[in-house]
C-alpha atoms as one frame of an Amber mdcrd trajectory, in Angstrom:
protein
   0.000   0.000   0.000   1.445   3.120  -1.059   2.224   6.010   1.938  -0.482
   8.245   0.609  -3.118   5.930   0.160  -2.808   4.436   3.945  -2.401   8.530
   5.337  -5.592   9.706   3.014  -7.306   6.847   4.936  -6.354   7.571   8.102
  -7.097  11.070   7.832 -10.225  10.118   6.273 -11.316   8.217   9.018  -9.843
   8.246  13.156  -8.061  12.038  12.621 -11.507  12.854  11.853 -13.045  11.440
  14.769 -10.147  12.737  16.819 -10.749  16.407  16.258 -14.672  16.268  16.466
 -13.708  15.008  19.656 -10.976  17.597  20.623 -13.604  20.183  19.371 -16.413
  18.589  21.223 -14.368  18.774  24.442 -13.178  22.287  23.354 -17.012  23.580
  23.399 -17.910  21.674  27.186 -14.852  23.141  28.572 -15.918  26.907  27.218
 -19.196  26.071  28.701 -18.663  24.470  31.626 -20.117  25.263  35.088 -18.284
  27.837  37.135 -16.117  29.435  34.068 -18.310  32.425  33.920 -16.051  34.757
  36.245 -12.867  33.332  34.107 -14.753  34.561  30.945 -15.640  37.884  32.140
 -12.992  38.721  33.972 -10.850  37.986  30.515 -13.425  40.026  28.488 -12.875
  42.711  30.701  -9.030  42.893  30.250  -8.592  45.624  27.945 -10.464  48.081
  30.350  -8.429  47.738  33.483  -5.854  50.596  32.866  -8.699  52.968  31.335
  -7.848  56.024  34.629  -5.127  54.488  36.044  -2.700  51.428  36.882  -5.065
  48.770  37.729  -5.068  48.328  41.781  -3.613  44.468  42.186  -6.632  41.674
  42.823  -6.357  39.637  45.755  -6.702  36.613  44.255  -3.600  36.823  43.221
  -1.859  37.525  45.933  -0.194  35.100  48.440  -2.002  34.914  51.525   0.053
  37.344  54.398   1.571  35.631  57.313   1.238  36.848  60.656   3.915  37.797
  62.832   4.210  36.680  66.082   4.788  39.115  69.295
């Protein structure tokens, strides 16, 4: 069987199936529960800096220890 022949089928047939699958995943992992915050708070990137630095979130930042008297 020639090279071409036996890729043209594969392609033709699992690679197919393998990236309705990766797109099928793709759309339930867009639309999954609890990704609504991730979404906006991407949307919303471009706004941040509109009157000033952007104060940091506290999500991001490491929880402070306390200090001990």
């Amino acid at each position: 069987m020639e090279t071409y022949t036996l890729l043209r089928e594969f392609a033709d047939s699992w690679m197919l199936l393998l990236l309705f699958c990766i797109f099928v995943g793709m759309i339930f992992w867009v639309f999954r529960p609890g990704s609504k915050q991730l979404h906006a708070d991407t949307a919303n990137i471009p706004f941040r800096n509109d009157a000033g630095p952007a104060a940091p979130r506290t999500e991001d930042k490491a929880p402070a220890k306390e200090t001990v008297k």
